[in-house]
Structure formats: C-alpha cells, structure tokens
C-alpha positions as CSV (number, residue, x, y, z in Angstrom):
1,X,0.5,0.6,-14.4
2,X,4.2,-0.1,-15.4
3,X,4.7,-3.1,-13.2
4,X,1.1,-4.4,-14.7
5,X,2.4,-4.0,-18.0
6,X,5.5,-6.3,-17.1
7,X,7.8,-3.5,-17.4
8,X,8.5,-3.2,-13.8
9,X,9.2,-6.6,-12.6
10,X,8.6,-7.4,-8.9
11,X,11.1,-8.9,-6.7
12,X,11.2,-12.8,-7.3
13,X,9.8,-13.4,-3.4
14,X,6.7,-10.8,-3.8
15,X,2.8,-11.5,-4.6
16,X,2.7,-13.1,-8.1
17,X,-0.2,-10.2,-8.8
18,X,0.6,-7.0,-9.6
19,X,0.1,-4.1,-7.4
20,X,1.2,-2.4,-4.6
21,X,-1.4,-0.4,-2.2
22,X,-4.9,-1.7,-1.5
23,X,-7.9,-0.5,0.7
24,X,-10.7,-2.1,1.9
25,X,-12.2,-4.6,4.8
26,X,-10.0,-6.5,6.7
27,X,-12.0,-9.4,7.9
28,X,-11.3,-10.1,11.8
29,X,-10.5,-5.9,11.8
30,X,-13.4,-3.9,10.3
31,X,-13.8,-1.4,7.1
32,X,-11.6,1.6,6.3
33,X,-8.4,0.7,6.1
34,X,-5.8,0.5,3.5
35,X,-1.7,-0.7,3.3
36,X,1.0,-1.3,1.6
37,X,2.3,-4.6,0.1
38,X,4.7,-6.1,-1.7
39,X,2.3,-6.7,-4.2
40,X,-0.8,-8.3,-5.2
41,X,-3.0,-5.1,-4.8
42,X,-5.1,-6.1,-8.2
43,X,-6.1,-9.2,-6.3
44,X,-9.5,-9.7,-4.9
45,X,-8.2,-11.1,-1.6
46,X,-4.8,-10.0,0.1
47,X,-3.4,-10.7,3.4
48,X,-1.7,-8.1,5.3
49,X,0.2,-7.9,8.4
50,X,-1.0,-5.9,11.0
51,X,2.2,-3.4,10.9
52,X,1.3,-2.6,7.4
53,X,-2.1,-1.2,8.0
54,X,-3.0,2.5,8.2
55,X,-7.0,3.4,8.8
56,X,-8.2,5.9,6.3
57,X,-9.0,9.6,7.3
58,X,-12.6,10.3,8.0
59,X,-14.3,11.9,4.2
60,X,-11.6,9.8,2.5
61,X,-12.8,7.3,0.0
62,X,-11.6,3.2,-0.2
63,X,-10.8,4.1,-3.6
64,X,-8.6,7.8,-3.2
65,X,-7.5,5.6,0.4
66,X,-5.7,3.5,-1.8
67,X,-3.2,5.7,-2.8
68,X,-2.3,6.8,0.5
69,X,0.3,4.3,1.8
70,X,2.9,5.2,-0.5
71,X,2.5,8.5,-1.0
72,X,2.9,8.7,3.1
73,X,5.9,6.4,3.2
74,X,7.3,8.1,0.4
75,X,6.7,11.9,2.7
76,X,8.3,9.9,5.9
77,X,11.0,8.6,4.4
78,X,11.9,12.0,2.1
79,X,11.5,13.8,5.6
80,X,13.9,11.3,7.4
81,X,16.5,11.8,5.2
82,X,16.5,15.6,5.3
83,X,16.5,15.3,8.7
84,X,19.3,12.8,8.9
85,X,21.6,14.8,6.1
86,X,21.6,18.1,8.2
C-alpha cells in the first residue's frame, strides 16, 4: 500500500507497476500458484521465472496465496540468519 501510494519507490530496474506478490494461472504451468516479484503484482499480466514460483497449499485461496511468498522468504531468511549468528 505504501509503495502504491509512491512513498516506497521501487528500484529504478523493477516493473513500472506497483506490487510485489501475485497468485494465479501461469499459462504453459496450470492454476495455483503464486511468487514473488520485483514488482508489478497490481498488473493484470506478469511474467515470472520459473525459480520464483511456489504452488499454493491445498484449502489455500489465490487471494490469502498471495501473501505467501514473502511472508515465507521473510521466515527463511530470519531463520538463516539465526542459524548463521550462532
């Protein structure tokens, strides 16, 4: 919400749409899956690599799926670092 209110710019090489986790389709893939990006999640039409993908948990919806890539890099990465500092 910040960063669509411009008070969060993104980097100067990112999406030029606002946004940063998405779910949905992926054509060529199939249904139920969501990532992260580097923007552009308020876009009707993103492309994604195929390293940024995560398939959403079974009883999840597209919509609560959304939220899950950065709440689970943000866990990973939090983990990772206690791990590293002991």
């Amino acid at each position: 919400m910040v960063q669509h209110q411009g008070r969060y710019p993104a980097p100067p090489s990112a999406f030029p749409y606002s946004g940063l986790e998405c779910s949905g389709t992926i054509l060529g893939l199939g249904p139920n899956v969501c990532a992260l990006l580097s923007g552009g999640k308020y876009a009707e039409k993103v492309v994604v690599l195929v390293e940024q993908l995560l398939s959403v948990p079974d009883g999840v919806s597209l919509t609560d799926a959304a939220g899950l890539p950065e709440v689970a890099c943000t866990i990973w990465s939090t983990a990772w670092r206690i791990v590293l500092v002991r």
